[in-house]
N, C-alpha and C positions, 0 to 999 in steps of 0.2 A: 504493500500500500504506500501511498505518497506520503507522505508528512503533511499533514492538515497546516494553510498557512492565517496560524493566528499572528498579530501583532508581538512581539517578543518584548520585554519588558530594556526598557535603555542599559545598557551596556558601556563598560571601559574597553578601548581597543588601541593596544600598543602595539604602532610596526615599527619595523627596523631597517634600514636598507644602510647597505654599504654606498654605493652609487645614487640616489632617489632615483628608483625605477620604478616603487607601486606608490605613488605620489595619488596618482588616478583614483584606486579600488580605496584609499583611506579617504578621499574626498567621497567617494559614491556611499562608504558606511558613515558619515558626519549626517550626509543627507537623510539619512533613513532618522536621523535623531538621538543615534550611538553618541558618546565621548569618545574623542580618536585624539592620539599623542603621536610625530610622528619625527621619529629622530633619523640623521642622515648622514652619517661618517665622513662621508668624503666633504672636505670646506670649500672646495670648488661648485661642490653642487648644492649647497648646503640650501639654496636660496629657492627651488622648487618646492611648488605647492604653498607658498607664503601669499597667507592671504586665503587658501580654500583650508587647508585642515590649523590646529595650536600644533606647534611643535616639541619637541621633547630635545633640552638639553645634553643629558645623559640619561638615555634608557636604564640603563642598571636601577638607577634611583626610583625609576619608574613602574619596577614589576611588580610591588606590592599596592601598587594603585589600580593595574592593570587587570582585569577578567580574562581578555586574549590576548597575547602576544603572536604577531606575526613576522617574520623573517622571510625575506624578499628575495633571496639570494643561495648561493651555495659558497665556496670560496673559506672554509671555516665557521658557516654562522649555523649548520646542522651540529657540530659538537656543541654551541651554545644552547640552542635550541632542544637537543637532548638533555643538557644539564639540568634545564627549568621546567622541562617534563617530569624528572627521574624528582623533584621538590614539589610537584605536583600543581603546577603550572597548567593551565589548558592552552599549550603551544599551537600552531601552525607552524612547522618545518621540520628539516632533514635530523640527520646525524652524521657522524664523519664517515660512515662507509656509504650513504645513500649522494653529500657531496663531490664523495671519491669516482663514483658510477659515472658523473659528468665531467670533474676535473681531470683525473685519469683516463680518456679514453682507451686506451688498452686493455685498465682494470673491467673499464664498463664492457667491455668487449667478452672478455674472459668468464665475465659472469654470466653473461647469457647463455655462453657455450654451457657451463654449469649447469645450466638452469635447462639445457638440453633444447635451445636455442641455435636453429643455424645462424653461420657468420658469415662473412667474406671472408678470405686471407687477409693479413696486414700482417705488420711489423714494424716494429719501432726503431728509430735510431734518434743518438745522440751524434752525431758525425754527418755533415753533409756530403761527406766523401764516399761514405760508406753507402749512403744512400741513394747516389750515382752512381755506382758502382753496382748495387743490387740492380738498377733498371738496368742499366747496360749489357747486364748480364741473363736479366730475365725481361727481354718486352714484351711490353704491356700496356696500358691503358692503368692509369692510378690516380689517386686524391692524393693529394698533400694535407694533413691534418695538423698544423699546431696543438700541442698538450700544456696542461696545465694552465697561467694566465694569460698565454700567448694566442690562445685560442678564443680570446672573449675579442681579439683585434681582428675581426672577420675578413675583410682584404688579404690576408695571408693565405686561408684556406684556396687550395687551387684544384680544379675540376680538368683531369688530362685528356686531351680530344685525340691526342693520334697513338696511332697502334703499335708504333714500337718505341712509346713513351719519350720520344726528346721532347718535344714538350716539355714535360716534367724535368729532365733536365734540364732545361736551358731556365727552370721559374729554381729549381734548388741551389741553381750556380750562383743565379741573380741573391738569392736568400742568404746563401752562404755570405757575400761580400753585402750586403746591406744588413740585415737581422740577425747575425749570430750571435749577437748579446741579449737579442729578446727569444728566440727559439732556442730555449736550449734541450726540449725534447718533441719528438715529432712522430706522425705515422703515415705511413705507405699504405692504403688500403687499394686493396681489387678493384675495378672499378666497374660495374653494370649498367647496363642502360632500364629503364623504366619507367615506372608512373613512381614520382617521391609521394607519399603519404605519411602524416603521421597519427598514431592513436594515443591518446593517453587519459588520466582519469585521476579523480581523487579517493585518496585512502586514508580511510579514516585511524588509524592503527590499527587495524582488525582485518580489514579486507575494503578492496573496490567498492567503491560507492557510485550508481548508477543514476542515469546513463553515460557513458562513457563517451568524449569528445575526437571527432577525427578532425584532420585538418590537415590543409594544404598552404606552407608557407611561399613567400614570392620573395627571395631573398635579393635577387639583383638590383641595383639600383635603376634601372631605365626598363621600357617594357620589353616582354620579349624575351625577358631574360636574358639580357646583354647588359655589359659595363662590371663594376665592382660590386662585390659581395658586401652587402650591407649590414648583415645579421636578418634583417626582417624592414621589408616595401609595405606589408598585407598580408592578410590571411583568410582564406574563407575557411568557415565551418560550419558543424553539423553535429548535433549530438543524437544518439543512436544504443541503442541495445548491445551489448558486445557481440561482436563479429569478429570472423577469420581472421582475420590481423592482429585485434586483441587480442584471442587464445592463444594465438601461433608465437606472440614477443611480453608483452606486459605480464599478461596473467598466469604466467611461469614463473616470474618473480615473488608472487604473491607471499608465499612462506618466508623469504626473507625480509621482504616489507614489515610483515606482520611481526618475525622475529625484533626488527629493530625498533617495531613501535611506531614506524614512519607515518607522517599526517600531514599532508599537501595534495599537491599535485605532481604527474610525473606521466611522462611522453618518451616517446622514441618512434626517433623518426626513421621511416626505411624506403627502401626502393623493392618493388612487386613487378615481378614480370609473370608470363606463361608457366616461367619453372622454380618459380618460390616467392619467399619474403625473405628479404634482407636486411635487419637493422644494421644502423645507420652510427648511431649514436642518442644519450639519454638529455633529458632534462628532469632534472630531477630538484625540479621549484617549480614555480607560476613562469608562462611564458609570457613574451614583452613583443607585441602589443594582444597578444592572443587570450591573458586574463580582462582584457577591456573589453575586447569583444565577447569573451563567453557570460562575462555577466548582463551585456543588453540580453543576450540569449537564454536567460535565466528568468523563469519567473519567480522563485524561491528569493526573498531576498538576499544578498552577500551577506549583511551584517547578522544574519540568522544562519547563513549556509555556514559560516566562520565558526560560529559559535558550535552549533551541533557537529561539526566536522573536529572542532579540536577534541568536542566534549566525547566522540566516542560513538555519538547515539544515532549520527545520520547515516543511513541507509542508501537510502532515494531520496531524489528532486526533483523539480518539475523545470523542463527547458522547453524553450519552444520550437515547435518544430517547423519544418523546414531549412533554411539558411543563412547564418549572417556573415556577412563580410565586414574585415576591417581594413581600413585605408591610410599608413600613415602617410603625414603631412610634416614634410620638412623644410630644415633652411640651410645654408652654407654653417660649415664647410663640411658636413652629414653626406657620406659617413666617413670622413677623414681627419683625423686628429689637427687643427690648425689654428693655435688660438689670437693669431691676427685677426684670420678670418673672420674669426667668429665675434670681432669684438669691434670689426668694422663694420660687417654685415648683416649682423644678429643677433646681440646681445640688447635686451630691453627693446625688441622690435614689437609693434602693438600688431595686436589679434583683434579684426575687427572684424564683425558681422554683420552683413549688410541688413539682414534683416533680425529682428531679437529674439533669436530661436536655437538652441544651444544643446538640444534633444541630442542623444547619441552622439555626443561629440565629446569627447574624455582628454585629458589633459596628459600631457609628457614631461617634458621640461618646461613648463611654464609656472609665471605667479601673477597674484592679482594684485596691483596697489590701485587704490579707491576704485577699487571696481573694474579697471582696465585692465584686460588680460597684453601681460605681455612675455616675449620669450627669455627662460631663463636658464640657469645651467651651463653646458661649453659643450653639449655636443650636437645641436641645431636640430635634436628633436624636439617636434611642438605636437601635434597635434595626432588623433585617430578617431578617423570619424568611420562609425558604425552603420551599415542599410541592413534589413533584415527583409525575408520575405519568403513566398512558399517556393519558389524558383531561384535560381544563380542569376537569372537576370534580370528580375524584379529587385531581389536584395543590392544586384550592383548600382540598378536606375535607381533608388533611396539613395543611395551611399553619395554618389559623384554629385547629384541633385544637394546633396547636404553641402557636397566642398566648393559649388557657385556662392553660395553664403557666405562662404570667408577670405577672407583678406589677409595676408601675411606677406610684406615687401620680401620680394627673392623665392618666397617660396614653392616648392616642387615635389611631386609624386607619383605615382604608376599610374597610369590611366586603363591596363588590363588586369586587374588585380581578380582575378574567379575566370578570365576565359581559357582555362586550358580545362576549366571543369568538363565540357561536351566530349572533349576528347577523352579526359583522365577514365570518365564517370563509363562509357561503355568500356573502355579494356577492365576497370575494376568488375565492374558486374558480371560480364562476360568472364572472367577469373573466379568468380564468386569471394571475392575478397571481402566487398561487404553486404553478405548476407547475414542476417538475423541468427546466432548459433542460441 
């Protein structure tokens, strides 16, 4: 049965973010009439969301005021976040082996296999030499993966187009003489061609809590899929009953989950052809912009789903069906580290609306003074605006219909952000990848 949605009585909600990246979902739980504290580590970023959530000085000082605590991140903030579970804290987040699944990509690899999970081949090196050396000797078609914190700089990651991998040598050569003080561990994976998909779900410490979210990221920067690797352009989604993908990768993990207590969310992303599923790699937190989009897609409210998700007790939700899409919106110099750029072209740059309509449109890096939304932060993300609808192209015609509304000098974003759905959506079905199990 669903969880009957009564009104929930007001609530503390404490998050945390190394970076402010859920800056957004503690404005969306303010709204509902929660208390929200919202502290941000980093002092460059310190300044997002000022103005829509109070912020919290020093979290620590904060957790005896707090009812939820949420943690944004992996990167170290799951062994915290395990600490104030194991004190009996009603946490939202990992632990240091569920952070290790995403920061270790090898580990996260390894465990699937465990978990009796096919993989691709890969291999790790610390040596650019070494790892020239491997293609030279066996070609192929390969990913380039940064591990560890080299891997949250998305432009590094490289997708090998030709078949006896120079390519790939010629992007490790280039790495080796520019980045060998920031890559200091990396991986070689197989490379396949298919439909990327990703499934993932929240778990409550107990087991998956349903329905479970698939989704399709648009990482490129320009349409098409051409240009630099941004981390995330858009995302369409869809929440669904567990299917073929989810049994075949997630829901194998399950017993470990459960062992660690884990209570979030958590994805892995793969590539499906004719002759299998292949993960990819995990996340093993809330996705960015993909937690903004699943809660328009949420009738259950966040600051309820939050609570009964730390507390144990939720099961099931209620999402809506059909599809929503998310579209970010951004400014220089996104998605490249530049902080001239950004302090010529984008910092304090106003967010204006032409008309006073603000529906599904969630905040990134921005803050409000008197009222005026303007961009803040250093990395020229603003904005994600949300369409939903029974079709991919009803949810897109809301979405782009929503971004004629806004105004942001300089700014830019995908204009095909769900059309490879027509395509994706008949080889998945025709595979039965997402049918109902």
């Amino acid at each position: 049965m669903y969880i009957q949605l009564l009104a929930m009585e007001k609530k503390n909600f404490l998050f945390v973010s190394l970076d402010g990246l859920i800056g957004d979902i503690a404005w969306q739980v303010s709204k509902e009439g929660h208390e929200v504290r919202y502290f941000i580590e980093d002092p460059a970023e310190k300044d997002i969301a000022d103005g829509f959530v109070s912020k919290s000085e020093n979290w620590e000082d904060d957790v005896d005021w707090a009812d939820v605590i949420i943690f944004d991140d992996v990167l170290g903030q799951g062994e915290k976040a395990a600490r104030l579970r194991a004190q009996g804290k009603l946490v939202i987040g990992g632990t240091a082996y569920t952070d290790k699944l995403e920061d270790d990509r090898s580990f996260g690899q390894a465990e699937l296999k465990k978990a009796g999970v096919n993989i691709l081949p890969y291999k790790d090196f610390d040596s650019f030499d070494d790892a020239i050396l491997h293609v030279q000797e066996n070609p192929g078609r390969y990913v380039i993966k940064p591990s560890g914190e080299a891997q949250n700089i998305k432009r590094l990651l490289f997708v090998g187009e030709e078949d006896d991998g120079q390519d790939v040598v010629r992007v490790l050569e280039a790495y080796k003489r520019a980045f060998a003080d920031d890559i200091k561990i990396f991986q070689l994976q197989k490379r396949v061609t298919g439909v990327e998909v990703a499934v993932g779900a929240f778990f409550n410490g107990k087991e998956f809590v349903t329905p479970i979210n698939v989704n399709f990221e648009h990482k490129k920067l320009f349409p098409g899929e051409v240009g630099p690797a941004t981390g995330e352009m858009g995302t369409l989604t869809f929440w669904s009953e567990p299917n073929k993908i989810f049994n075949a990768t997630l829901k194998k993990i399950e017993p470990k989950l459960r062992e660690e207590g884990y209570v979030g969310y958590i994805d892995i992303n793969n590539i499906v052809n004719s002759n299998g599923i292949y993960p990819l790699e995990f996340t093993a937190r809330f996705g960015y912009p993909t937690i903004s989009i699943q809660q328009e897609g949420m009738i259950t409210p966040i600051g309820q789903f939050f609570y009964e998700l730390a507390a144990g007790t939720l099961m099931k939700f209620k999402g809506r069906s059909g599809f929503q899409i998310g579209v970010r919106i951004v400014v220089p110099p996104f998605p490249f580290d530049d902080t001239n750029t950004f302090e010529s072209y984008s910092r304090n740059a106003a967010i204006v609306f032409k008309k006073p309509a603000k529906d599904e449109v969630h905040i990134e890096d921005v803050k409000q003074v008197n009222g005026q939304w303007l961009v803040a932060g250093t990395s020229g993300v603003a904005l994600i605006v949300v369409g939903m609808g029974p079709t991919v192209k009803q949810a897109q015609n809301q979405a782009y219909t929503k971004i004629k509304n806004i105004m942001i000098p300089n700014m830019y974003y995908r204009t095909d952000i769900g059309d490879r759905w027509s395509e994706d959506s008949d080889k998945l079905h025709n595979w039965g990848y997402l049918r109902e199990l």
